[in-house]
C-alpha positions as CSV (number, residue, x, y, z in Angstrom):
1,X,2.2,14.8,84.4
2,X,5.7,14.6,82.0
3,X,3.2,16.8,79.6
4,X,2.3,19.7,81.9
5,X,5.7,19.3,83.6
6,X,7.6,19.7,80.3
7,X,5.5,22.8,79.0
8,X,6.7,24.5,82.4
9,X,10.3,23.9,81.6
10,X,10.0,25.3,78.0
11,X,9.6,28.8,78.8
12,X,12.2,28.8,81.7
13,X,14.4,27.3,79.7
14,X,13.6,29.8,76.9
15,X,14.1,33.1,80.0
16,X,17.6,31.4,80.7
17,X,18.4,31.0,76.8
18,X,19.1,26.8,77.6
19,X,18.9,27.2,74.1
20,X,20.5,23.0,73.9
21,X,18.4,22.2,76.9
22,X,15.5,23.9,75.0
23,X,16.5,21.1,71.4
24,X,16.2,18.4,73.4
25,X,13.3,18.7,75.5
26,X,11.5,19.9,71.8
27,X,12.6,16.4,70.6
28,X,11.6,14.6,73.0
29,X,8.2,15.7,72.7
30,X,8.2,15.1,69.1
31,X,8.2,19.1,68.8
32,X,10.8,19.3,65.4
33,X,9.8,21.9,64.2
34,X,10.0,24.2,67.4
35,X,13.5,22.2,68.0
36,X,14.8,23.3,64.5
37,X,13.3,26.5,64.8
38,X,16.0,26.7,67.9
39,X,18.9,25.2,66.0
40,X,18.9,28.0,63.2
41,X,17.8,31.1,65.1
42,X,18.9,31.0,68.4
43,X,21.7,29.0,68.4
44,X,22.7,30.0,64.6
45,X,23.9,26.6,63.7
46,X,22.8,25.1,60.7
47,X,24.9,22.2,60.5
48,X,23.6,20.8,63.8
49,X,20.1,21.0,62.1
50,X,21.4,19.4,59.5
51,X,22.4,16.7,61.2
52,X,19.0,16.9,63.3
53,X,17.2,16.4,60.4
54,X,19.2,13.3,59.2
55,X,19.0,11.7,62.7
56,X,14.8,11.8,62.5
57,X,15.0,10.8,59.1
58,X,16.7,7.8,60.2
59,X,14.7,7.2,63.5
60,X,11.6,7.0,61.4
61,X,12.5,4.9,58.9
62,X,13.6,2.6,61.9
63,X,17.2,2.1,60.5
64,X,19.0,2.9,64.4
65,X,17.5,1.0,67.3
66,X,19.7,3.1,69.8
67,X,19.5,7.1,70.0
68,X,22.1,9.1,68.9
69,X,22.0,13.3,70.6
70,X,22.3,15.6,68.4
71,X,25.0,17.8,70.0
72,X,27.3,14.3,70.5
73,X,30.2,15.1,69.3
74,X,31.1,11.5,68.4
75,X,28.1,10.9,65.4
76,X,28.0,7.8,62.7
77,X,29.1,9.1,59.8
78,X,25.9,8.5,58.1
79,X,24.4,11.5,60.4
80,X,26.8,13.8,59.5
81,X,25.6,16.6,57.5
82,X,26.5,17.1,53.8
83,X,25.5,20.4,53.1
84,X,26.5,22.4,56.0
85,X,30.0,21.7,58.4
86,X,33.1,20.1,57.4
87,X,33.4,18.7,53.7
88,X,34.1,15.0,53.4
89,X,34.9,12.7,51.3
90,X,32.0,10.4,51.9
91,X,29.8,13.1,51.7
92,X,27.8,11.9,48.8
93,X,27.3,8.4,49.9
94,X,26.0,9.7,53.1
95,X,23.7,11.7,51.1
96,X,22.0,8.6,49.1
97,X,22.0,6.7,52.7
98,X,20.0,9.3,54.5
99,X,17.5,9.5,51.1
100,X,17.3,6.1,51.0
101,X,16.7,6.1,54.9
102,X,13.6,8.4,54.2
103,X,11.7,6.9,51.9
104,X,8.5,6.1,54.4
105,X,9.2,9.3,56.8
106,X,6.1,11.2,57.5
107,X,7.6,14.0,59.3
108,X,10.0,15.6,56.3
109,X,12.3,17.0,58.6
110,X,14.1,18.2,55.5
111,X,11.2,20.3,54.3
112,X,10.9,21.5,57.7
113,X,14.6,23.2,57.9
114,X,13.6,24.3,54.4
115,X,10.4,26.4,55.8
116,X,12.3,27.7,58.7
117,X,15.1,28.8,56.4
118,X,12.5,30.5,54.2
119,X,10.7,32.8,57.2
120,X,14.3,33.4,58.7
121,X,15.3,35.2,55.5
122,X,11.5,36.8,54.8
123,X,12.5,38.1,59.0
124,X,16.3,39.1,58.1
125,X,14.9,41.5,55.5
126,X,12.2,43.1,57.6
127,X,13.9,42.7,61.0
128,X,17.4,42.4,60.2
129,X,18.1,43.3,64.3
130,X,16.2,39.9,65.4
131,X,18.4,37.6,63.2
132,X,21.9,36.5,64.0
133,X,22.5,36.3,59.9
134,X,21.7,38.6,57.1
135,X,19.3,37.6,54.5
136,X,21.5,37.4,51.8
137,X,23.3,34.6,53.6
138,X,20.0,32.6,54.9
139,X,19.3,32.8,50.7
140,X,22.3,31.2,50.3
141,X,21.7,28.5,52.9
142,X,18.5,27.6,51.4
143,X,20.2,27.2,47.7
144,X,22.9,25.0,49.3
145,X,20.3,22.8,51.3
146,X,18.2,22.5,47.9
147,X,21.0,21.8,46.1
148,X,22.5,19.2,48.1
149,X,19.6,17.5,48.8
150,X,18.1,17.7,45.3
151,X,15.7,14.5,44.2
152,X,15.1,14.0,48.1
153,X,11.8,12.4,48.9
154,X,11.3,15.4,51.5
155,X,11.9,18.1,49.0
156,X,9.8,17.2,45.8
157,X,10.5,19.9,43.5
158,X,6.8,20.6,43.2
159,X,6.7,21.5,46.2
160,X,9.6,23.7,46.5
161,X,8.9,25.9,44.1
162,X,5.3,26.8,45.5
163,X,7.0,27.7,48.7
164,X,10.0,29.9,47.6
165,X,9.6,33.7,47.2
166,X,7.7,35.0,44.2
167,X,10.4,37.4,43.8
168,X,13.7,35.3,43.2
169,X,14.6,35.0,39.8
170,X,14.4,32.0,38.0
171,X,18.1,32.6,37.1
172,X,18.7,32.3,40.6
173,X,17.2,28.2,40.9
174,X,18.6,27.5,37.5
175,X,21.2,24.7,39.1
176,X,18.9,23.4,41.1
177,X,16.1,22.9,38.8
178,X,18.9,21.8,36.3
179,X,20.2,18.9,39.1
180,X,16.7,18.1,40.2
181,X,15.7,17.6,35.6
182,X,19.2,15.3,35.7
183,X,17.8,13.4,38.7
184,X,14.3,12.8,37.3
185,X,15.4,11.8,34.3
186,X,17.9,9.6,35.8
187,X,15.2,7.7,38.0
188,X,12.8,7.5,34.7
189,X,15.3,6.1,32.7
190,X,16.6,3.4,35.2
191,X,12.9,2.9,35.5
192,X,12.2,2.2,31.9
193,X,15.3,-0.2,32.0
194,X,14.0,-2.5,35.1
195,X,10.9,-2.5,33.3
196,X,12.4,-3.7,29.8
197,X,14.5,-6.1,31.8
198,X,12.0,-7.7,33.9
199,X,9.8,-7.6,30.2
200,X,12.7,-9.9,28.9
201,X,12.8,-11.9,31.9
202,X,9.2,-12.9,31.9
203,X,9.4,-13.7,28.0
204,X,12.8,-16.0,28.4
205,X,10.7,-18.0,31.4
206,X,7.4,-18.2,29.1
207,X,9.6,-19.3,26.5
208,X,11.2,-22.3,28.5
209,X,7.9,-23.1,30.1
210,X,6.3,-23.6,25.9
211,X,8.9,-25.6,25.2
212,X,8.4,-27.7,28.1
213,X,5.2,-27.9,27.5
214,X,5.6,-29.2,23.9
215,X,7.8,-32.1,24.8
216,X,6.3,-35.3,24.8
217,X,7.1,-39.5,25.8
218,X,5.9,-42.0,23.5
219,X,4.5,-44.7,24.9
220,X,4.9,-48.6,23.2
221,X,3.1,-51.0,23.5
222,X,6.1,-52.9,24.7
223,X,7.4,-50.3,27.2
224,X,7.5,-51.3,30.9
225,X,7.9,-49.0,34.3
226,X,11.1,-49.9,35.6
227,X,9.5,-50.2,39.0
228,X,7.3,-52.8,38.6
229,X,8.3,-54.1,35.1
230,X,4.7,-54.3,34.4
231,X,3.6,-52.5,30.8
232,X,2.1,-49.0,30.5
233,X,-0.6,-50.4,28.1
234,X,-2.6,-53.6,28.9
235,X,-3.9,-56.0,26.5
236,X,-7.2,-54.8,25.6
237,X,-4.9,-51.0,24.5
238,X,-5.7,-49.5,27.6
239,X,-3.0,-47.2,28.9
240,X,-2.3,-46.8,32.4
241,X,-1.8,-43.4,34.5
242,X,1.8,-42.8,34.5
243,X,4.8,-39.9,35.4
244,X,7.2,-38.9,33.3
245,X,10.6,-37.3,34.6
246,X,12.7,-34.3,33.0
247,X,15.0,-37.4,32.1
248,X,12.0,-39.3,29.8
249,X,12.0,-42.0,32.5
250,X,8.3,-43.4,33.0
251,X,6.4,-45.1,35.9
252,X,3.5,-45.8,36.8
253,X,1.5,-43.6,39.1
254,X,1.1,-45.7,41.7
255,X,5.0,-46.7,41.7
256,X,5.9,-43.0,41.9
257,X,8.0,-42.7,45.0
């Protein structure tokens, strides 16, 4: 079967370092953490897991219906990555799309690269000969992915900090803890606003809906339905059923069209 078949593969494509080949066979098999895993060790390029990351991201909160590879060289702008690769002017709109884009992704593909990043520099400072970069520089890979995807659903800042080495200084985080405090209070205060505005909303519609309530017709004695130009009130002082429009007009029930 495609299973057994593509578990052969894997390790002959690992013996003739098909390190590409290798990415996309991992992601079709839903494997994203092995294909990652490929993107920043073997082939040593983070912005292409960058941009892995925001293509799942956006395949699972079903925003593309057609499937974009991720060593195209011709990507939406939308994929592009905003942390690592060229700088662009768009870079922090595409950032809010591809947040906005995860909002119901199980996978965190984000928190993934984040982990990855993490045991590639624990391996750079023990094994320094199995790593294409020095830890120093996978350190500052993982600041710039925290700080540039700071407030992201896949990164809550809870669990960040229970996953980064005990021994980095909290001097070290203090711009991103400072941008993630910024953000939270940002999203608390805009929710305290919506809150207060639906608050006054709801009270201007109760308010219309009392004083509609309290209007009233009056009745005569004398006063006929224009339908029928028979009187609301009969001789013996016994009114009749009747409608009332928004204009005061009056009919009787059973004239009502």
């Amino acid at each position: 079967d495609a299973e057994g078949l593509n578990s052969e593969l894997l390790p002959r494509l690992e013996a003739l370092q098909l390190h590409e080949e290798r990415v996309v066979l991992c992601s079709r098999e839903n494997k994203h953490y092995e294909a990652l895993q490929i993107l920043t060790i073997d082939l040593n390029d983070l912005s292409r897991a960058e941009i892995y990351c925001r293509l799942l991201m956006a395949r699972e909160a079903q925003r593309i219906q057609e499937k974009f590879s991720v060593f195209s060289a011709d990507l939406p702008a939308w994929a592009r990555g905003v942390v690592f690769g060229p700088k662009k002017s768009g870079a922090k709109e595409n950032q809010q799309d591809a947040a906005a884009a995860a909002g119901e992704a199980r996978t965190r593909p984000l928190m993934l690269f984040l982990r990855i990043l993490l045991d590639a520099h624990k391996g750079a400072t023990e094994r320094p000969e199995e790593y294409k970069k020095v830890s120093a520089e996978y350190r500052e890979a993982i600041l710039a992915l925290l700080m540039g995807y700071a407030g992201h659903s896949d990164l809550p800042p809870n669990e960040v900090l229970g996953i980064l080495p005990a021994n980095w200084t909290l001097e070290g985080i203090a711009d991103y803890l400072s941008k993630c405090a910024r953000i939270c209070l940002h999203q608390q205060r805009a929710s305290m606003l919506e809150e207060n505005l639906s608050s006054m909303a709801y009270l201007k519609t109760f308010s219309a809906w009392t004083k509609e309530r309290m209007r009233k017709v009056n009745i005569t004695v004398d006063r006929c339905c224009p339908v029928c130009n028979k009187r609301f009130v009969d001789k013996d002082n016994v009114g009749k059923a009747f409608v009332a429009y928004p204009n005061e007009t009056c009919v009787h029930f059973t004239c009502e069209e």
